[in-house]
C-alpha positions as CSV (number, residue, x, y, z in Angstrom):
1,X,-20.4,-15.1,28.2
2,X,-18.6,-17.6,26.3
3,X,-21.1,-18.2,23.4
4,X,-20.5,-14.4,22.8
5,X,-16.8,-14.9,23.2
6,X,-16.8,-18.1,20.6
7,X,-18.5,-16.3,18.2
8,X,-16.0,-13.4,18.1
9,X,-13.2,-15.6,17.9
10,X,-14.9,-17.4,15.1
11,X,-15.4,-14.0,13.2
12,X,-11.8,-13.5,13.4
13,X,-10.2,-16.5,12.4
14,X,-13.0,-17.2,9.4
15,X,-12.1,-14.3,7.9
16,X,-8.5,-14.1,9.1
17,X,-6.6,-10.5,10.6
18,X,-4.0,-9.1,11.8
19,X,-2.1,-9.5,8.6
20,X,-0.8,-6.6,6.3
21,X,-0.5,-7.2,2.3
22,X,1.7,-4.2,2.9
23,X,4.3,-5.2,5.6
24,X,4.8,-2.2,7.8
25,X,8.6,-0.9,8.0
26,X,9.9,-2.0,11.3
27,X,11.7,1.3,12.1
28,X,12.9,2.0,15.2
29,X,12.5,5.3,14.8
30,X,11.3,7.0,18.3
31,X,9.5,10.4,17.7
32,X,7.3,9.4,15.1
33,X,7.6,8.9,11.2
34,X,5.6,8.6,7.8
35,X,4.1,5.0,7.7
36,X,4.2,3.0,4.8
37,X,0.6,3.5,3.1
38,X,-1.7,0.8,3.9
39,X,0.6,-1.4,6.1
40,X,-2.1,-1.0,8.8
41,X,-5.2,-1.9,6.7
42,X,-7.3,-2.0,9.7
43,X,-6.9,1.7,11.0
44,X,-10.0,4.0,10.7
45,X,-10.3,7.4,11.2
46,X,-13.2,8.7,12.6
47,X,-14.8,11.8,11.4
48,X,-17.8,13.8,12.7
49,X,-17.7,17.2,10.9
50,X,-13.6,16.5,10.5
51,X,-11.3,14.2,11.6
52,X,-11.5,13.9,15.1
53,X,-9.8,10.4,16.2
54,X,-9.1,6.9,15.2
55,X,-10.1,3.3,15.7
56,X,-9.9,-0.2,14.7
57,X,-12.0,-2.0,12.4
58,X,-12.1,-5.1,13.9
59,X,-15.1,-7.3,11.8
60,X,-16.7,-6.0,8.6
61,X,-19.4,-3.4,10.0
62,X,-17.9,-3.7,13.8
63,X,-15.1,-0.5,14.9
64,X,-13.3,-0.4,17.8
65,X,-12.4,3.1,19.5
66,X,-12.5,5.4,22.6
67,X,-15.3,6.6,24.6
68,X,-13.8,10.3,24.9
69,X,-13.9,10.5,21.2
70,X,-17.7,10.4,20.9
71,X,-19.2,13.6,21.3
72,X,-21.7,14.0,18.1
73,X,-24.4,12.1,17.2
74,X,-23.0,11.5,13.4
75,X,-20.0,10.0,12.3
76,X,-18.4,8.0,9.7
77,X,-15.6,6.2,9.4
78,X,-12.8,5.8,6.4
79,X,-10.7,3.5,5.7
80,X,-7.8,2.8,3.2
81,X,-7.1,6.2,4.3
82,X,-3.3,7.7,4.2
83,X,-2.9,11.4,3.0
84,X,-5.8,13.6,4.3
85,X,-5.4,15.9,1.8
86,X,-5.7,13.6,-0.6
87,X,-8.9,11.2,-2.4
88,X,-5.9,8.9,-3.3
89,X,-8.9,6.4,-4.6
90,X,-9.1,3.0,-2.4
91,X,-10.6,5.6,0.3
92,X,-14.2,3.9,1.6
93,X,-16.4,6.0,3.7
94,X,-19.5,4.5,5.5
95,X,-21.6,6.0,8.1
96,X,-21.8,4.8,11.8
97,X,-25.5,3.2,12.2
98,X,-24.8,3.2,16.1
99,X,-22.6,3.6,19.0
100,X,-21.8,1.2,21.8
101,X,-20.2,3.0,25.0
102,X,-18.8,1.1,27.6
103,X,-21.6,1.3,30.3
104,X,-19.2,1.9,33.3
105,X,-17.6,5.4,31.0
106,X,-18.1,8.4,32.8
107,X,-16.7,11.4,30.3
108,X,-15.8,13.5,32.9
109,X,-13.4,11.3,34.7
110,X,-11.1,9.4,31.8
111,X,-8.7,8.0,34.4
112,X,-11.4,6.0,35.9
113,X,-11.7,3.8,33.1
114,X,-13.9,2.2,30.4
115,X,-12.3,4.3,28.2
116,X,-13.9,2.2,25.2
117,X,-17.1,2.2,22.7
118,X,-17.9,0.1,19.6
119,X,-19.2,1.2,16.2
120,X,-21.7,-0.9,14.1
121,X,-21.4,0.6,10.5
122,X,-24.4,0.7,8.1
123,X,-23.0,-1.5,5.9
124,X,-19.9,-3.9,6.1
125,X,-16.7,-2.7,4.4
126,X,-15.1,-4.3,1.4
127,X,-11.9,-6.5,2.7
128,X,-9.4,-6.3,0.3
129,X,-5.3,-6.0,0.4
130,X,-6.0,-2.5,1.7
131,X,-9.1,-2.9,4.3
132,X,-8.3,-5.9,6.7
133,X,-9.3,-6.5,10.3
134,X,-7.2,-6.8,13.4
135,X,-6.8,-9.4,15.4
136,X,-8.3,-9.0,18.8
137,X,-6.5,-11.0,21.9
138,X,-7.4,-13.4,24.4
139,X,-9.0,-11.9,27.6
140,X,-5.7,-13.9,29.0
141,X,-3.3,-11.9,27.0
142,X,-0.3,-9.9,28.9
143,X,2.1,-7.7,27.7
144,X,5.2,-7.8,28.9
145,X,8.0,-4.7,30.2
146,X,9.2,-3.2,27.0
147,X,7.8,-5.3,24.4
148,X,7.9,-3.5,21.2
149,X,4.1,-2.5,19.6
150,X,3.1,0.5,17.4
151,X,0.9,3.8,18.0
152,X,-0.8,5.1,14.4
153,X,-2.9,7.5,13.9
154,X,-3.3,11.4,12.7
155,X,-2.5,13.3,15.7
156,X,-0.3,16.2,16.2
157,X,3.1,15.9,15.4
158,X,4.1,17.4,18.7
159,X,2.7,18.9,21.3
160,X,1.3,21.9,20.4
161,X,2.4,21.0,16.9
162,X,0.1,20.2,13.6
163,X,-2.2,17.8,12.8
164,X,-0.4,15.0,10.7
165,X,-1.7,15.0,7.4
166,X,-0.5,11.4,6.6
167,X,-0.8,8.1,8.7
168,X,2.0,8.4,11.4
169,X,3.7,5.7,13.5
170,X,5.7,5.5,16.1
171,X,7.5,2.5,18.6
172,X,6.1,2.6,21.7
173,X,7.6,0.1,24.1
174,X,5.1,-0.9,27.0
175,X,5.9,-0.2,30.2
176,X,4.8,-2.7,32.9
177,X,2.0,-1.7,35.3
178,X,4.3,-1.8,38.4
179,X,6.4,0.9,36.8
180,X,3.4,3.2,35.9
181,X,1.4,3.3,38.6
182,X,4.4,4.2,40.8
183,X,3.7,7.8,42.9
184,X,6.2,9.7,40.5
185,X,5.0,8.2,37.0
186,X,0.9,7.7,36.5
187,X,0.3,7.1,39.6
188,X,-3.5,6.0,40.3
189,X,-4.1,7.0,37.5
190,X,-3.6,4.0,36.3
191,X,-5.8,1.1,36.6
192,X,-4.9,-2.5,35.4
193,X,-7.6,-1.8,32.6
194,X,-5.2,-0.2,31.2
195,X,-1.5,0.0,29.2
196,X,0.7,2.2,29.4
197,X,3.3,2.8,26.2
198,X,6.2,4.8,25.6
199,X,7.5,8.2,27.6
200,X,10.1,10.1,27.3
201,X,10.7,11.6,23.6
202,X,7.8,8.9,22.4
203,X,4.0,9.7,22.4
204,X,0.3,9.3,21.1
205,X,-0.5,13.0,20.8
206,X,-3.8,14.7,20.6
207,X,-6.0,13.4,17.6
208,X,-4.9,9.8,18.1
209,X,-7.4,8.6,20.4
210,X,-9.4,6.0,19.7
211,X,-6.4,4.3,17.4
212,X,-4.9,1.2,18.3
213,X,-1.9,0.0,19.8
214,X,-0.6,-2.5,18.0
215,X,1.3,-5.1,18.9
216,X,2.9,-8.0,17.3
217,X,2.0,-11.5,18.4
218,X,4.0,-14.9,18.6
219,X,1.8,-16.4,15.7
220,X,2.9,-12.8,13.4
221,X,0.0,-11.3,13.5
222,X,-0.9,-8.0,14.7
223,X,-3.5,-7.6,18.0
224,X,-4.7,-4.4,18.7
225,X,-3.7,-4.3,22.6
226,X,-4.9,-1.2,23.1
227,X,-7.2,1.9,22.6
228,X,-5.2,5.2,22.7
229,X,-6.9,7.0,25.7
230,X,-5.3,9.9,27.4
231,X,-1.3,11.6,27.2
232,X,-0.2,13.8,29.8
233,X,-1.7,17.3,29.6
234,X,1.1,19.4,29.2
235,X,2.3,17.8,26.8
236,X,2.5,14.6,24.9
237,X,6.5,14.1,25.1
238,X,6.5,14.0,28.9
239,X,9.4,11.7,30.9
240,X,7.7,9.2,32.9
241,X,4.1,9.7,31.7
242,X,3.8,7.1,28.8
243,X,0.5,7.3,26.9
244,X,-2.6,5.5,28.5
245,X,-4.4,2.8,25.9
246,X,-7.8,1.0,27.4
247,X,-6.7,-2.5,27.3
248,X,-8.5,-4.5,25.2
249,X,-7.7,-7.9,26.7
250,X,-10.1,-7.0,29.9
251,X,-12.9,-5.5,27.8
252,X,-13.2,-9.0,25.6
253,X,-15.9,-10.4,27.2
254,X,-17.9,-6.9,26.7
255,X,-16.9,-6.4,22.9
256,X,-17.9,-10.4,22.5
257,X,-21.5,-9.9,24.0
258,X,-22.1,-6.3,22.2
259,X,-21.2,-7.5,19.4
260,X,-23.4,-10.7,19.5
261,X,-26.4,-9.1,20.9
262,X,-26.5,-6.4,18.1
């Protein structure tokens, strides 16, 4: 595995990522607000017949997202997107040539893990100061009890709510394993595959899946941590039931050789 693993991390730093031409605000706002357009030039949303979740680019013609999310055999992704109902004009749509699920994924059982799948696109996007790639970490990476990172995507609002129409953000402090698995949060529900982010009046909602959890590291740049993978099903604004991301510092050695072998 580590010829696969050098070459990812050479992809990355050749090209560079994790940084935003448009610096994202650093509100602290906890329910959720607007983002700045473009500040996080690496989210995708991914789009069958509509929108239907996010993702990550994470090289030219490589996405990151969820396993739940695919469903269809067609989808594309698009990038330099911010208002939905909008062609505000740096919009780039390519198709998905093929997917890459997690082998271990079983769709009818999301807490058991793997949540995870990879996207080769026909052709490689244009990188420019509103398409970049995020940084992916080491498979040594840890996040530590409240550290500050940042859920995006198009969900709902609220549960039960609408569909955002523009890029959302929200703060989503993580909360440590040993407080989410206890019997009265997650539970076993939680594996150490995973991360769990936020609670209380701060949520992914539904249509975020897929989207990253992003999280700021010591050298500035932004890592995608996570992969937004499942809220509480009553409702996404639940006290002690943070939202579940796949962590993507356990899946490294898995993206490296996928993406190395195809």
């Amino acid at each position: 595995m580590e010829l696969p693993l050098v070459f990812l991390l050479a992809v990355t730093t050749v090209t560079g990522c994790g940084v935003s031409s448009y610096e994202p605000s650093a509100s602290r706002v906890v329910n959720g607000e607007e983002a700045r357009p473009y500040s996080w030039p690496w989210q995708v949303s991914l789009e069958s017949f509509f929108p239907s979740c996010g993702g990550t680019l994470i090289a030219p013609n490589w996405v990151l997202t969820a396993a739940h999310c695919i469903t269809f055999h067609t989808y594309r992704v698009v990038l330099a997107e911010h208002d939905m109902n909008k062609e505000e004009g740096p919009e780039q749509s390519i198709m998905v040539e093929k997917m890459f699920l997690h082998p271990k994924w079983k769709k009818n059982c999301v807490s058991c893990g793997n949540d995870i799948a990879l996207l080769r696109l026909e052709m490689s996007a244009v990188i420019n100061d509103k398409v970049q790639l995020a940084c992916l970490p080491q498979p040594s990476d840890a996040l530590v009890h409240n550290q500050p990172c940042y859920v995006t995507g198009w969900g709902r609002l609220y549960s039960g709510g609408p569909q955002a129409t523009t890029l959302q953000q929200a703060l989503l402090p993580v909360v440590d394993y040993s407080i989410c698995s206890r019997s009265d949060w997650w539970g076993s529900s939680v594996k150490t595959t995973m991360v769990c982010a936020g609670g209380e009046s701060k949520s992914a909602c539904h249509g975020d899946s897929g989207g990253p959890l992003n999280c700021k590291g010591r050298d500035g740049r932004w890592y995608v941590q996570g992969v937004t993978s499942f809220v509480n099903g009553s409702g996404c604004n639940t006290p002690q039931r943070p939202t579940v991301f796949t962590r993507v510092a356990s899946f490294i050695p898995w993206i490296s050789e996928t993406m190395a072998k195809n």
